[in-house]
N, C-alpha and C positions, 0 to 999 in steps of 0.2 A: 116400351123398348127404348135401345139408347144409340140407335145407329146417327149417326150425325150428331153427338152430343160432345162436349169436347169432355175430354176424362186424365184427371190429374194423378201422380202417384209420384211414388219416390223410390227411386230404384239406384242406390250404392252412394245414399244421401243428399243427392240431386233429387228437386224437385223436375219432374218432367211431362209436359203438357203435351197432349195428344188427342185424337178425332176418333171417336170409335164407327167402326165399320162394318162389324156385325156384332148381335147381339148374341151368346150362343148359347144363355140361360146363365150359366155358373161361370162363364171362360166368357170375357168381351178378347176380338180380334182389331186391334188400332193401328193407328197408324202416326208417326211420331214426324217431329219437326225435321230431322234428319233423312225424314224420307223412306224411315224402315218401318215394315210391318212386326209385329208384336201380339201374341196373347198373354193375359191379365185377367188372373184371379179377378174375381167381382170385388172381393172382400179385401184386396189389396189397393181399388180407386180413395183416394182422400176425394175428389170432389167431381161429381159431375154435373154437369151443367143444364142449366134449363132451355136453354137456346140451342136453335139446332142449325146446321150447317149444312147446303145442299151440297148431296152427295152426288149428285148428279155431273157435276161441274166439274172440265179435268181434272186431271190431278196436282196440273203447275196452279191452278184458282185457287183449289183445296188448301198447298199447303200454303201460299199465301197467307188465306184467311186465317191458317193456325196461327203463322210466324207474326200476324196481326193482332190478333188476341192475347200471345205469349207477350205481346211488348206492352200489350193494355195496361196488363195483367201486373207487370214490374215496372212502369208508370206506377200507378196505383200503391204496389209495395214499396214505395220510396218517401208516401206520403204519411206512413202507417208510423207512429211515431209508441213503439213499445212500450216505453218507458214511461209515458204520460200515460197511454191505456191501464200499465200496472199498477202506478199511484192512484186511479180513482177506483179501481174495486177490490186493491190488495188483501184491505180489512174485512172482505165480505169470504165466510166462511162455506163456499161453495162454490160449482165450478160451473162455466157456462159453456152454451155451443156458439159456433161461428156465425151464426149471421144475428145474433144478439149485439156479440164484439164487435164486427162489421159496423153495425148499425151505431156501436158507439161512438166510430172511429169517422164514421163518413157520412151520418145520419139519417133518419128513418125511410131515403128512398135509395135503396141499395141493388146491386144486378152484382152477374155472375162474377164478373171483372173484381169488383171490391171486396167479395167474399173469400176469393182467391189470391186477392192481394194481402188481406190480412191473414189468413192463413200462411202463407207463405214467409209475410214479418216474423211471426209466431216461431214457425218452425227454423230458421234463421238464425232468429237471435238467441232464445231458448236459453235464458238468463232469466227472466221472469215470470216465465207462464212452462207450465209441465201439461201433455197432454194424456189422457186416461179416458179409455171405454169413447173416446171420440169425442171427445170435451176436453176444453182447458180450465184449468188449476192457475191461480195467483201462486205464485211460490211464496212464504214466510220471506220478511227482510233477513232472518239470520241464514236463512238459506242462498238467497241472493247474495250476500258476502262470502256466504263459501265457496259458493260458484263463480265467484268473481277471483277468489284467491287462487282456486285450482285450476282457473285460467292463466293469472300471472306466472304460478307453478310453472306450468306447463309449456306457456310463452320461453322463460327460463330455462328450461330443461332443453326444447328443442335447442336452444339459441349453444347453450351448453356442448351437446351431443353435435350439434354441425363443427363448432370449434374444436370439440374436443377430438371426432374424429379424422380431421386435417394435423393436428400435432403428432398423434399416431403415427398416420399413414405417413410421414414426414420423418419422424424418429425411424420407422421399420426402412424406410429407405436409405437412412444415410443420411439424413439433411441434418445440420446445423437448424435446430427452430427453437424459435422463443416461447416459453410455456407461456400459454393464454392465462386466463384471469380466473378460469375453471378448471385448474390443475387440480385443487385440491377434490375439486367431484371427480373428476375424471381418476383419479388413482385410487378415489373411496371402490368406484364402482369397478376397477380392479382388483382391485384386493377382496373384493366381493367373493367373485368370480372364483380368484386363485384359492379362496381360502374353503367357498360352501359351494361352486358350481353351480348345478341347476336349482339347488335349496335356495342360494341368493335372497336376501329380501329384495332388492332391483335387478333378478337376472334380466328379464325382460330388456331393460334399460342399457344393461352394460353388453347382453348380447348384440343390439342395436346399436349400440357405441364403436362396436370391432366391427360387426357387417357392414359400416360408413365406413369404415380403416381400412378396410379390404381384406380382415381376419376373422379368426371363430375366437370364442372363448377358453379355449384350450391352452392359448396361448399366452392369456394373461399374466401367468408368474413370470412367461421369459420377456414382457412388456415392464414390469414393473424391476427386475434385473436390470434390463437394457436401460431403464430411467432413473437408477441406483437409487428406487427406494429402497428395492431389497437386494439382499445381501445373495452370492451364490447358493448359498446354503442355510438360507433364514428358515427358523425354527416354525415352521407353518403351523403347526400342532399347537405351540406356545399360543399364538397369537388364535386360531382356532378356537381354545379353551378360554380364553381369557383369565390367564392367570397376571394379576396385578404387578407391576413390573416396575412401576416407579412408585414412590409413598410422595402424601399429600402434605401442602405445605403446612397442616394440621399436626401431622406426623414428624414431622422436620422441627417445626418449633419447639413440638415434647420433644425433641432430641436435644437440642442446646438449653432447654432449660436442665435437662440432666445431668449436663457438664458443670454447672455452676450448682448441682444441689451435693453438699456436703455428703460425707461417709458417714451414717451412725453408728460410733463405735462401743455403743454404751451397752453392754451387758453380752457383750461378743466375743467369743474366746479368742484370744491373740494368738494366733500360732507365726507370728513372720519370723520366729525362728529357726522356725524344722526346716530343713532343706526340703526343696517342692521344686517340680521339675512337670513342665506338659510335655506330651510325645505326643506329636500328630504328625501326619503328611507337610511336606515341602510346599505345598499349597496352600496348606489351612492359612485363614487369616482370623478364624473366630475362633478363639478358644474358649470351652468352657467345664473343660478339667485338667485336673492338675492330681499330681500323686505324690504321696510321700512313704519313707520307711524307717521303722525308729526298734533299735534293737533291746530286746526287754529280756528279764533275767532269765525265763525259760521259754522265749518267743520273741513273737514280733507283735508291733504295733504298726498296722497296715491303715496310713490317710488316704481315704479320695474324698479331694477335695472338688466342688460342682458348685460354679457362680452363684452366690444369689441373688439372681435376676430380680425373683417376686417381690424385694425389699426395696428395689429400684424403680418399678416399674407399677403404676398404680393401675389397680384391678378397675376397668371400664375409661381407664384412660384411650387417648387416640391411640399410642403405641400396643397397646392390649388390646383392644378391639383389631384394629390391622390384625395382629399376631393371629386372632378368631380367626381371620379373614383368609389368609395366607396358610396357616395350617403348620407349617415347614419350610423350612429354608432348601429351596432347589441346587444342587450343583450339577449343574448338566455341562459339558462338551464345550468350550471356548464359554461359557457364560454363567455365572452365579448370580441368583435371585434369594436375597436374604430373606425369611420371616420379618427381622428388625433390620430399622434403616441403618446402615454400616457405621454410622457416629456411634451407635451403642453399639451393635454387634463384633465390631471388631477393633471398636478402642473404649469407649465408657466402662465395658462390660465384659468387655473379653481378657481374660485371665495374661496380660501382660506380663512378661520379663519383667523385674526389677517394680511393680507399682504394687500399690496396697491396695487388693479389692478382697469386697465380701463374700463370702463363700458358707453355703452348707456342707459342713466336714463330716464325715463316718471314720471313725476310728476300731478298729476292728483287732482286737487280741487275741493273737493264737498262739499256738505250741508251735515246737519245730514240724508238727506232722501237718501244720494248717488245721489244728481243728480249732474250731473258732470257740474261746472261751468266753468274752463277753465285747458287746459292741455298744456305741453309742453314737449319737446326731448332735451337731451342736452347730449351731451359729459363731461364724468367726471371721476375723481378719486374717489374710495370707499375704503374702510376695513370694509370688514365682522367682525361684534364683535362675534356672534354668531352662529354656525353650530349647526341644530337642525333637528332630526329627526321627520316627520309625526307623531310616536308613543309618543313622548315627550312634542307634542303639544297637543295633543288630552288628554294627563294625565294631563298634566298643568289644562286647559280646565275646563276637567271632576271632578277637586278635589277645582278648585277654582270658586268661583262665579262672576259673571262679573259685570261690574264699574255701578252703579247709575246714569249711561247717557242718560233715556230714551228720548226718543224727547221731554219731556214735563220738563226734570231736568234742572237745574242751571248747567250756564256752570262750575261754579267755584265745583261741582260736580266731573267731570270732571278733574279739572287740578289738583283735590287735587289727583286725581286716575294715570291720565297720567302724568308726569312732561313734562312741555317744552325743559329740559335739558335735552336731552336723551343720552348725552355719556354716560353717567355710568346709567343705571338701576337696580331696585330693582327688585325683586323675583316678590314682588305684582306689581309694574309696570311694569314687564314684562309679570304678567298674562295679567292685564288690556290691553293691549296692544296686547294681541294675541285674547282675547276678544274683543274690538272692528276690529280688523282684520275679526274674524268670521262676527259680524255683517255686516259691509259690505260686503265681501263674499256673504251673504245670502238676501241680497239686492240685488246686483248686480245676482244674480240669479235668484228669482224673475222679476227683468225684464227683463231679456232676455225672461224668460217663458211666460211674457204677452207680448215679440212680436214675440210669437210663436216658441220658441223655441222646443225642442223635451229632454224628459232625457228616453236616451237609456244609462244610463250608469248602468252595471252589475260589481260584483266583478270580481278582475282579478287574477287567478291562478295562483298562482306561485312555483315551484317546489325550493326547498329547501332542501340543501343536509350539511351533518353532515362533519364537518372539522376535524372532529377528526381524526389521519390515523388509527385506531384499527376499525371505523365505518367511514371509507369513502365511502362506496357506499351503507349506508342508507339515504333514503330520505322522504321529506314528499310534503305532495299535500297540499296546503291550498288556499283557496278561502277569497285575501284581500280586501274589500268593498273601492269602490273607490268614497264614498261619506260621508268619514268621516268628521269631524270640518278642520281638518290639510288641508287635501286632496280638499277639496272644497274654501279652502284659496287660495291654489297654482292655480286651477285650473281657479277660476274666474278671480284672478289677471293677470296670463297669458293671458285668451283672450280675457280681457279688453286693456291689451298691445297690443295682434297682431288687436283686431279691432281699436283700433287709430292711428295704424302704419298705416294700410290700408286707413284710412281717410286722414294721413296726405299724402301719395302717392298722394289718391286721388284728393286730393283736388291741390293738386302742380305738379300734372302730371307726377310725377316722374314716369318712367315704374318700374314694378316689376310684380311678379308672384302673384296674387288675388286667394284666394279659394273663390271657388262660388259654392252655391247648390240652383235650384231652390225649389218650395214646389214638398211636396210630394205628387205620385199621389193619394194617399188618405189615411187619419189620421185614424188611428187603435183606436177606444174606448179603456179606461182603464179600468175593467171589476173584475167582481170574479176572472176572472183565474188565478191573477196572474199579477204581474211582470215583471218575466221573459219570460211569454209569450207573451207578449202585447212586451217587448223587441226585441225577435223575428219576429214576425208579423209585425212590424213597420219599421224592418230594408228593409225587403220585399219590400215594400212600397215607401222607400225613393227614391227621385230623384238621378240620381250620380253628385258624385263630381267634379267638374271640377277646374281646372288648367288653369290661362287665366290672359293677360294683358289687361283686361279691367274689374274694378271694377264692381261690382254686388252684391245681399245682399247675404247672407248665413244662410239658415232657418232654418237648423237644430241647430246653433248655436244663432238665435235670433238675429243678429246682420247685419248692412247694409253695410261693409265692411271688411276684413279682411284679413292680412298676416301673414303667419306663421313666424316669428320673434324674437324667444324665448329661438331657442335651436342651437346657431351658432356653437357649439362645437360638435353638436351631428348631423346636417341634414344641407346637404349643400345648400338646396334653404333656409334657416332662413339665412345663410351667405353672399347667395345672395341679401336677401332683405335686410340683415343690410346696404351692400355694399351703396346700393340705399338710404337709409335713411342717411346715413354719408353725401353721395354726397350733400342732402339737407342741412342737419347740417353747411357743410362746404361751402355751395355756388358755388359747383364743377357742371362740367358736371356731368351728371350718370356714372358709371361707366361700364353698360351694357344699350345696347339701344335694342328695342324691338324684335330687329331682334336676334339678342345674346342670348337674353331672351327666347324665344322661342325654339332657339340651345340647351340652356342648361336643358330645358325642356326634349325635345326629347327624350336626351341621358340620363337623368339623372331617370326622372320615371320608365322607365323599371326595370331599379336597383331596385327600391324603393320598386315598386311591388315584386319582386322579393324577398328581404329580408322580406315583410311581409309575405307573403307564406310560407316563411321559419321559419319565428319564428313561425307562430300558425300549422306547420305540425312538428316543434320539439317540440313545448309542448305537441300536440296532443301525440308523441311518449311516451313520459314521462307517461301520465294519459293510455297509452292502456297500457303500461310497467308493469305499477300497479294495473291494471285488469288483467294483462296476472297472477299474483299472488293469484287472488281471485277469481278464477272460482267457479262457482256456488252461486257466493255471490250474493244476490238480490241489487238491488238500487232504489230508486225511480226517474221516467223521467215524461216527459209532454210532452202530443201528441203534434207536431207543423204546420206535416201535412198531408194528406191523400194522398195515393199513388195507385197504380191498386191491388196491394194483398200485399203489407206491408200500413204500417206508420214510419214515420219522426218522430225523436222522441231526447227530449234532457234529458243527465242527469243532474239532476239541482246540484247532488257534485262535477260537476265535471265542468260543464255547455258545456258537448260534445253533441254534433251532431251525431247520427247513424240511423241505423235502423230497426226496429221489424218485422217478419212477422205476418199477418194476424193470428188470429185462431178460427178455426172453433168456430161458435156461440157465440162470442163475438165481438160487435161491438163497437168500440171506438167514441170519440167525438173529436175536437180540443178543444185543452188545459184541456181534462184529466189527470189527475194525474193516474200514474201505477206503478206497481212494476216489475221492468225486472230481470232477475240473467241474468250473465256472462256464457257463454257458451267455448267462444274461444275469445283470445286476444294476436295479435301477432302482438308486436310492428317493427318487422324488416318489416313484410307485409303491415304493416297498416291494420289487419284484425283485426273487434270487430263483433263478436256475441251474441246475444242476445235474451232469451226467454220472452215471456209474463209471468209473473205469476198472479193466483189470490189474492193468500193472500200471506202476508211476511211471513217469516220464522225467527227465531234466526239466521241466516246468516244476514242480514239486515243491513246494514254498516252507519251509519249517519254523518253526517260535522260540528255536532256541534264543533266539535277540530279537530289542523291535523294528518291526516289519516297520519301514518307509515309504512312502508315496507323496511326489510333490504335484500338485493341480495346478502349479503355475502355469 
């Protein structure tokens, strides 16, 4: 029995010394230095005693005697010297019990007191020795240093989290405070927070960090606003994904050494005579096409010219590896993330006004009907004479009337309109000349439509923000049609390039990466409803795209082969396949054989997808951004598609995707027109709300011009 026997345990890591009172088989009832009563699992005593203590004696005697023994007892533990005990049997590959240790420590005539005292070291210091099955363990010296480090850690961390949660709570109030010495922790483990919430790898830590601040973790992004690491409107998803955002000074160096590496001009067709013109957006800063037109005695000779990057740029160099890495050059919403660092992309290598760069040329001879007589690939020099914006051609266009070349005119019609000398042109031969441009454009359209082509093409929204710094964070929403004169030049010319690229693969076996789309599984009628909804419906519908070294037709494009080819400064399988088209050029082996081809598929799509996701959920942010402004504004949507108690539904100013619910006694149709208002819009959430309404109201917002909103 163990009534009078003193009985030790550890209850919320305090060792705590006690006098048991009855014995009750499985359950001891004690009695503790504090004077409280207590039962205690049996299996839960670390030590009971062999001396027994009369229980007879009141109870001020009793706890006396405890508070006597407790002092013995931490006497004793102050003489227990851990560290000397662990140097002499560390090396012994077994574990011993306590009154062995005891006996080391205070030698071979040992009482309750000493055994209790070294237990108590033990459990204390717990740096040395691990206890198991009721015995201790020498811990390994390399264990010992880790447990020595994850103490310093941790020293450091508290020290951290005390400091760090007094700048906080200091900042949320309004004080002026000077950032401590562990700013930089303190904002890691915010941005933790704001970016993966409870996934965090240190939630634990940064939740701890705010409950010292007197906050939750909720709050995090408007902490790290309020401390202007981040921005109102910082791209959370960017940083999220980690998409690479600056290039390494590896990167950097192969970029100046490019500036200093010579043009080889030697076996390269010289074209810097034909007049050559790029037409991109007001924005673009990389260009990497350019276009020419050269009038032939029953036709044209139609150049697109497309940098050659792959002659520049050496295959498993730093700047080609990144390019792996990156995938594509991002243009998102106030921010551009190039594939190449901007020393090449938008001056080494970027098809400059007035400079001599090298270029893979397609020359393409047709009749006056566009039908393509004979084409060819060539290696050459160019000089862009003319940088010209989409807007610039379409005014040209719009204000001048085109040449008297119909199919049935005199050619000499013609050449009084087009001159054969094209270096220097005039104002009117260079309408003439963007004029017949269009025209073929708009041939070469038409038939891709009669071999079935698909036009899913909508305008494309683009957020547009004021450079001014007095209105820098005004912006506008506008929706720019991407089937204008200008716009349907570039666009046919381009994939009249990547389908002859594909041909010429094809047909020479070269491996490369083919887009293939089978048909779709069924063709959406063009109808009343609409456009944009027939745009929709249709997309539904389409077969997917596929990725493959094995040419096949591609039907939403109308065309029997195709590589994407066009944009080697912006998308690294167009660099990949230039690689492949040089090899032919040059009489070379490939430079990737299918197997490689394949590798760099793999690795490289994921990304791809990845960055599209990202750019249409950052413009998405941008357009709820701008409804988060205009609540209870109406707008007009188009049902797209029926759901169990909502509807799918798009806004056509905006051409976003959401969803209505049901309401009572109105039943919708597909591709009805409605009027919804703005209910809730919260771009950090990604939430849009939305009511049905019957009629519009003067709230009613229209796109005939772009919509403004300033967040100043």
């Amino acid at each position: 029995m163990n009534e009078g026997k003193i009985v030790e345990y550890i209850d919320q890591s305090r060792f705590i010394c006690s006098l048991c009172l009855q014995d009750k088989g499985n359950k001891l009832h004690l009695l503790t230095l504090t004077n409280r009563e207590v039962n205690l699992s049996v299996k839960r005593a670390m030590l009971i005693s062999n001396s027994v203590i009369d229980l007879s004696m009141p109870r001020e005697n009793i706890l006396e005697c405890l508070k006597q023994e407790e002092e013995t007892r931490n006497s004793y533990k102050d003489q227990v010297d851990v560290k000397d005990l662990w140097e002499l049997i560390k090396d012994e590959d077994e574990s011993f019990d306590h009154r062995y240790l005891a006996q080391l420590v205070f030698g071979s005539s040992i009482s309750d007191e000493h055994i209790s005292a070294l237990v108590r070291a033990l459990f204390e210091n717990r740096l040395f020795f691990k206890m198991k099955d009721g015995r201790f363990l020498p811990n390994s010296e390399e264990r010992v240093e880790q447990i020595i480090r994850q103490r310093e850690e941790d020293a450091l961390r508290e020290e951290r989290l005390v400091n760090g949660a007094n700048w906080i709570a200091d900042i949320l109030k309004g004080k002026q405070s000077h950032p401590p010495a562990c700013k930089d922790y303190v904002i890691d483990l915010l941005t933790q927070l704001a970016l993966y919430g409870k996934e965090a790898p240190e939630f634990k830590h940064g939740k701890d960090l705010l409950s010292r601040a007197g906050t939750n973790t909720s709050y995090a992004r408007d902490i790290l606003i309020k401390l202007g690491v981040w921005e109102e409107d910082e791209n959370i998803e960017l940083l999220r994904l980690g998409f690479p955002v600056e290039f390494s000074k590896k990167v950097l160096e192969e970029a100046e050494i490019l500036q200093n590496k010579p043009l080889p001009l030697d076996g390269r067709e010289d074209l810097r005579d034909i007049f050559t013109v790029t037409i991109d957006s007001a924005e673009t800063r990389d260009f990497d096409d350019a276009v020419s037109l050269e009038l032939l005695e029953n036709g044209y000779r139609l150049g697109i010219h497309i940098v050659d990057v792959a002659q520049m740029v050496e295959v498993g160099g730093p700047i080609d590896n990144e390019a792996k890495i990156r995938a594509q050059s991002l243009y998102l919403p106030r921010r551009q993330i190039p594939m190449m660092p901007p020393r090449v992309s938008e001056d080494l290598l970027s098809l400059t006004e007035g400079r001599d760069r090298l270029a893979v040329s397609l020359f393409v001879d047709m009749d006056r009907d566009c039908d393509i007589l004979d084409y060819r690939f060539t290696q050459s020099i160019i000089k862009v004479d003319r940088r010209m914006t989409y807007n610039e051609i379409d005014e040209i266009l719009n204000r001048s009337d085109p040449p008297q070349t119909g199919l049935d005119a005199p050619d000499e019609a013609m050449s009084d309109d087009l001159s054969e000398d094209t270096e220097i042109l005039t104002d009117k031969e260079q309408a003439n000349l963007f004029h017949e441009m269009h025209r073929i454009a708009a041939l070469l359209h038409k038939k891709r439509m009669d071999m079935g082509a698909l036009n899913l093409s909508l305008p494309d929204l683009q957020v547009r923000f004021d450079n001014r710094p007095e209105n820098r964070e005004d912006f506008t929403l506008e929706l720019v049609p991407q089937d204008t004169p200008a716009r349907t030049i570039i666009a046919e010319f381009m994939i009249l390039y990547n389908c002859l690229a594909g041909r010429l693969c094809r047909d020479n076996d070269i491996p490369t990466l083919f887009r293939t789309q089978a048909k779709p599984n069924e063709l959406v009628s063009q109808d009343k409803r609409g456009h944009v909804f027939y745009v929709f419906q249709q997309r539904q519908k389409l077969s997917p795209l596929q990725i493959t070294t094995t040419s096949a037709p591609h039907s939403g494009l109308g065309v029997d082969s195709y590589v994407q080819a066009t944009s080697p400064l912006r998308r690294e399988l167009d660099l990949v396949a230039q690689h492949q088209i040089k090899s032919l050029l040059n009489r070379t082996d490939p430079v990737y054989t299918h197997k490689e081809l394949n590798e760099i598929k793999q690795s490289v799509i994921p990304t791809i997808k990845a960055g599209q996701m990202l750019s249409r959920n950052r413009q998405r942010y941008w357009i709820i951004k701008f409804l988060s402004r205009h609540i209870d504004t109406q707008y007009k949507a188009i049902v797209i598609h029926e759901l169990r108690n909502r509807y799918r539904i798009v806004l056509t100013d905006f051409l976003l995707v959401t969803e209505v619910k049901r309401k009572n006694g109105v039943l919708l149709n597909m591709g009805d027109e409605i009027w919804v208002a703005i209910k809730k819009a919260d771009p950090w959430e990604d939430q849009l709300v939305v009511d049905y309404v019957e009629k519009k109201t003067d709230t009613v917002k229209s796109h005939n011009r772009p919509l403004w909103i300033s967040i100043c």
